[in-house]
ZATORTOR-690104 format. One record per atom (N, C-alpha, C): residue in one letter; chain; atom name; x, y, z. Coordinates in pm, whole numbers. Last residue first. Layout:
N
+---+---+----+--------+--------+--------+
: r : c :  a :     xx :     yy :     zz :
+---+---+----+--------+--------+--------+
: A : A : CA :      X :      Y :      Z :
...
+---+---+----+--------+--------+--------+
//
This chain:
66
+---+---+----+--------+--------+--------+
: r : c :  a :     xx :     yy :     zz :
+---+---+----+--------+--------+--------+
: X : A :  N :   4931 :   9713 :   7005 :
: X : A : CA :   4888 :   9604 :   7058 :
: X : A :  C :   4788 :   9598 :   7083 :
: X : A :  N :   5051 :   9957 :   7059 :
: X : A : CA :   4895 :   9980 :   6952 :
: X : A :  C :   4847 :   9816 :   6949 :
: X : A :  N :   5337 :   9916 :   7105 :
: X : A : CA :   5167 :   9992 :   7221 :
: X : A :  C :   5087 :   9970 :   7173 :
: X : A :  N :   5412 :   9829 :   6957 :
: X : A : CA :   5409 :   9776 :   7064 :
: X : A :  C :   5332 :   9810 :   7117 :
: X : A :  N :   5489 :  10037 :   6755 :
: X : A : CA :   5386 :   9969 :   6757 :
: X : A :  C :   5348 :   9847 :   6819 :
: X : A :  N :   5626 :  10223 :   6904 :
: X : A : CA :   5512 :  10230 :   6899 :
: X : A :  C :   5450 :  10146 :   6856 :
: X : A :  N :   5870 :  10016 :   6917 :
: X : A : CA :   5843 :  10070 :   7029 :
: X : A :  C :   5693 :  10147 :   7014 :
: X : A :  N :   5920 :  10037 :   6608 :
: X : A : CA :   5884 :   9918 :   6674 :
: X : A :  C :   5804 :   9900 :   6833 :
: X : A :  N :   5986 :  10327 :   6573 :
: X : A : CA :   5901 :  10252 :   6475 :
: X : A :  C :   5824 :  10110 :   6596 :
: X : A :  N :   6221 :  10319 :   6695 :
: X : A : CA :   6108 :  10395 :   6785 :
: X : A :  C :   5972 :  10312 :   6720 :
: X : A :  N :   6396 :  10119 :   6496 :
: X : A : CA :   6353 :  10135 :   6647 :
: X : A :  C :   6244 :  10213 :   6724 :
: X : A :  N :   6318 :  10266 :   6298 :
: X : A : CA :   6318 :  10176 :   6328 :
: X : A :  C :   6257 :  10109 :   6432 :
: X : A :  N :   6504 :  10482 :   6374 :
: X : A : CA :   6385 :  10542 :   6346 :
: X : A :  C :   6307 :  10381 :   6323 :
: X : A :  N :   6780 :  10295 :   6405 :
: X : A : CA :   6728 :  10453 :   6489 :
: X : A :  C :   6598 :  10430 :   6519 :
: X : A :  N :   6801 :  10309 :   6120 :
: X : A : CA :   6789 :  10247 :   6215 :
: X : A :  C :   6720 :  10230 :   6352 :
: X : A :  N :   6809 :  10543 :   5965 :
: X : A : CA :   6729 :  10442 :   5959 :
: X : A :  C :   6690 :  10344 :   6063 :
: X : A :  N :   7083 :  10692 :   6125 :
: X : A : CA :   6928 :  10757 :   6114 :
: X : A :  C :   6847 :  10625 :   6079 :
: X : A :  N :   7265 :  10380 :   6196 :
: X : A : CA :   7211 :  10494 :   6056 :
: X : A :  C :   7090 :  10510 :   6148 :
: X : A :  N :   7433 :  10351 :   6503 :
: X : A : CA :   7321 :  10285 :   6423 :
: X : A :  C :   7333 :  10418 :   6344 :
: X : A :  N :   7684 :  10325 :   6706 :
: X : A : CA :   7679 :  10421 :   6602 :
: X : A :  C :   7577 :  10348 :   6492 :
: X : A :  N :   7700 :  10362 :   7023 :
: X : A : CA :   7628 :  10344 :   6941 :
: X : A :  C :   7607 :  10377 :   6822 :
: X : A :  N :   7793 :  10438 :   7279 :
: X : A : CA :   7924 :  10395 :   7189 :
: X : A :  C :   7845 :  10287 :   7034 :
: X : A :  N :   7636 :  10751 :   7463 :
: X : A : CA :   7673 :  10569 :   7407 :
: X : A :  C :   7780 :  10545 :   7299 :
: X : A :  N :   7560 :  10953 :   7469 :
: X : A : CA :   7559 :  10875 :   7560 :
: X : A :  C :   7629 :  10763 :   7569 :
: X : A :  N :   7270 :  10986 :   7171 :
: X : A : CA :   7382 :  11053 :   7274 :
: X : A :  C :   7399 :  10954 :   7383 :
: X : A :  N :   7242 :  10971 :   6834 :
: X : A : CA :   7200 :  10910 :   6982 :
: X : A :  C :   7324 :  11003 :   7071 :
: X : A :  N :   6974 :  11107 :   6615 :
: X : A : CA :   7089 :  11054 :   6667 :
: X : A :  C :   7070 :  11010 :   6753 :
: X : A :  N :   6813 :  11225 :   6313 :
: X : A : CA :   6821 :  11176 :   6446 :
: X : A :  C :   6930 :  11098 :   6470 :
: X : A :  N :   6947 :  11581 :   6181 :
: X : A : CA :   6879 :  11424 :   6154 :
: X : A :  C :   6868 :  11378 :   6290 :
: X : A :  N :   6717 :  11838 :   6100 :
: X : A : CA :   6823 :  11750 :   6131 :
: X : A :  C :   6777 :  11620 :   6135 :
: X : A :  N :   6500 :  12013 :   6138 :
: X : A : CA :   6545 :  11963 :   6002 :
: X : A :  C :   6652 :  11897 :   6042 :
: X : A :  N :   6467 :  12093 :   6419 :
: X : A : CA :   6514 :  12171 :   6342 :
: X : A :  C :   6530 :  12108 :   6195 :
: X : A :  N :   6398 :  11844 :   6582 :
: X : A : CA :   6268 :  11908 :   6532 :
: X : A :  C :   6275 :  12061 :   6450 :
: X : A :  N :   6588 :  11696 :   6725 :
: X : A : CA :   6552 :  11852 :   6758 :
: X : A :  C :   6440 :  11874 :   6671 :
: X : A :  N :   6625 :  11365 :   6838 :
: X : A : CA :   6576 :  11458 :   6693 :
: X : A :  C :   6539 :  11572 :   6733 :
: X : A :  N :   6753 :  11091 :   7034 :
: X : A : CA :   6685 :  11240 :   6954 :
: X : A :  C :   6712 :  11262 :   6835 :
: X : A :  N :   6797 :  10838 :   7225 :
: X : A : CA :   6755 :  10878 :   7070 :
: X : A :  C :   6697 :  11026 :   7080 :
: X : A :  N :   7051 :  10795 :   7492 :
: X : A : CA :   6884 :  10823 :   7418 :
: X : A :  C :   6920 :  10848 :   7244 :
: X : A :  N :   7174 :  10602 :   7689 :
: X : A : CA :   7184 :  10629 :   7558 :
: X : A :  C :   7052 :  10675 :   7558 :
: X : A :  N :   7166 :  10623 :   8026 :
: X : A : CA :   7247 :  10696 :   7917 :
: X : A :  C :   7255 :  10747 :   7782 :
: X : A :  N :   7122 :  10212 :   7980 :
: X : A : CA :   7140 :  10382 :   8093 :
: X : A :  C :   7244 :  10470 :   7987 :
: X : A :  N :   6917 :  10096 :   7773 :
: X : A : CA :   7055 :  10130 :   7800 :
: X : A :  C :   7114 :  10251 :   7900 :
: X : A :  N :   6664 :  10088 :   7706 :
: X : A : CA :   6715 :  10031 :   7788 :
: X : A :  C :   6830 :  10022 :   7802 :
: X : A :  N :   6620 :  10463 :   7617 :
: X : A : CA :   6650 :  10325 :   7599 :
: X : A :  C :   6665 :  10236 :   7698 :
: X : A :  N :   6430 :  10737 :   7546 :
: X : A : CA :   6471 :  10689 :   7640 :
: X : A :  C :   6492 :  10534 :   7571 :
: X : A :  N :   6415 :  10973 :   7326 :
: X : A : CA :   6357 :  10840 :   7340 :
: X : A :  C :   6468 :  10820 :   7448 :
: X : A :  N :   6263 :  11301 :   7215 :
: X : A : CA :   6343 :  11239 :   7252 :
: X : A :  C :   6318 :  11119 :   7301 :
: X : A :  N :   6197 :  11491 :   6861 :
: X : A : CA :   6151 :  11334 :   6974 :
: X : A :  C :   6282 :  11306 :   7058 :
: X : A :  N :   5984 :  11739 :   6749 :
: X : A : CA :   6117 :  11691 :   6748 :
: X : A :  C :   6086 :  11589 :   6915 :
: X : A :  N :   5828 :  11889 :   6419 :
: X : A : CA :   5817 :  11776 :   6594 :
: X : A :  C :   5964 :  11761 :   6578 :
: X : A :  N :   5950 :  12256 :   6355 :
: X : A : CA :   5908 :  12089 :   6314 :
: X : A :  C :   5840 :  12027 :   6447 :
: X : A :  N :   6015 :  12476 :   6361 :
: X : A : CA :   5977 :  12432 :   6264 :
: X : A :  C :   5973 :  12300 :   6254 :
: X : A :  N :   5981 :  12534 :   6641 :
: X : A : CA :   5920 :  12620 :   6572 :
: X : A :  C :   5942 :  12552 :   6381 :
: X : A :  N :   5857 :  12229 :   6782 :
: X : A : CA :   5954 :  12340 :   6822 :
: X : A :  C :   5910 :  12418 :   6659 :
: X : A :  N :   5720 :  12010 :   7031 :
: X : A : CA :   5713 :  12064 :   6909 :
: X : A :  C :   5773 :  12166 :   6910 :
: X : A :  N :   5792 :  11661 :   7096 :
: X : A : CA :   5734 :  11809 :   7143 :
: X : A :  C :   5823 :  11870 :   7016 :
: X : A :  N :   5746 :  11335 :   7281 :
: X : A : CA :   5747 :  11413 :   7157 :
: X : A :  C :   5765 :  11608 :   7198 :
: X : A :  N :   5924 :  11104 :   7416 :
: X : A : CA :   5883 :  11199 :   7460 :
: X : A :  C :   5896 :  11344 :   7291 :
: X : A :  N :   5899 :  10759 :   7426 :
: X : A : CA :   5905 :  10863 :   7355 :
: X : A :  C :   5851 :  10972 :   7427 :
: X : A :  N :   6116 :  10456 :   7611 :
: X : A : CA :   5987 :  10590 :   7594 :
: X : A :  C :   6014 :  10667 :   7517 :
: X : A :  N :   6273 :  10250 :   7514 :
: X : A : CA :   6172 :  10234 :   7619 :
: X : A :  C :   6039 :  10295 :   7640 :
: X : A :  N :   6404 :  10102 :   7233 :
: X : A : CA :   6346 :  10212 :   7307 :
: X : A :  C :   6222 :  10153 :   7378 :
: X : A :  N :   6691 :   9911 :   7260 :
: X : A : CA :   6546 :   9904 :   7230 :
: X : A :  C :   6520 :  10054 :   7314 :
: X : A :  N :   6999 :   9717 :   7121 :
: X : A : CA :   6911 :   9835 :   7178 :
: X : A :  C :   6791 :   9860 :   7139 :
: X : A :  N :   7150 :   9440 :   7260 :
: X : A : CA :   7111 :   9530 :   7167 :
: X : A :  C :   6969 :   9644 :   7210 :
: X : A :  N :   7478 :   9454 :   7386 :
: X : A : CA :   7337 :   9455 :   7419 :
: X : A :  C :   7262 :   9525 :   7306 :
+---+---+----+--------+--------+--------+
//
């Protein structure tokens, strides 16, 4: 199944934004701590590049701005 984000949930931590994303996949989300790290996924047997990933949310906002 390929994977799409559903929701972003942003928030801000002491040195950065950091994002968590809900998918249509029960389980898998997308984060980013908002420490200088990179973004990942948890949950899943999903191994997309950071690029990818970011992509994805990429696409999921600009779905809204429709």
């Amino acid at each position: 199944m390929a994977l799409e984000v559903t929701s972003v949930r942003y928030f801000e931590t002491r040195r950065g934004l950091g994002y968590q994303c809900k998918t249509n996949v029960n389980s898998v989300e997308i984060w980013n701590d908002g420490n200088g790290g990179a973004t990942y996924t948890t949950g899943g047997g999903y191994t997309l590049h950071e690029s990818d990933l970011e992509r994805l949310i990429d696409n999921y906002e600009f779905s809204l701005n429709k």
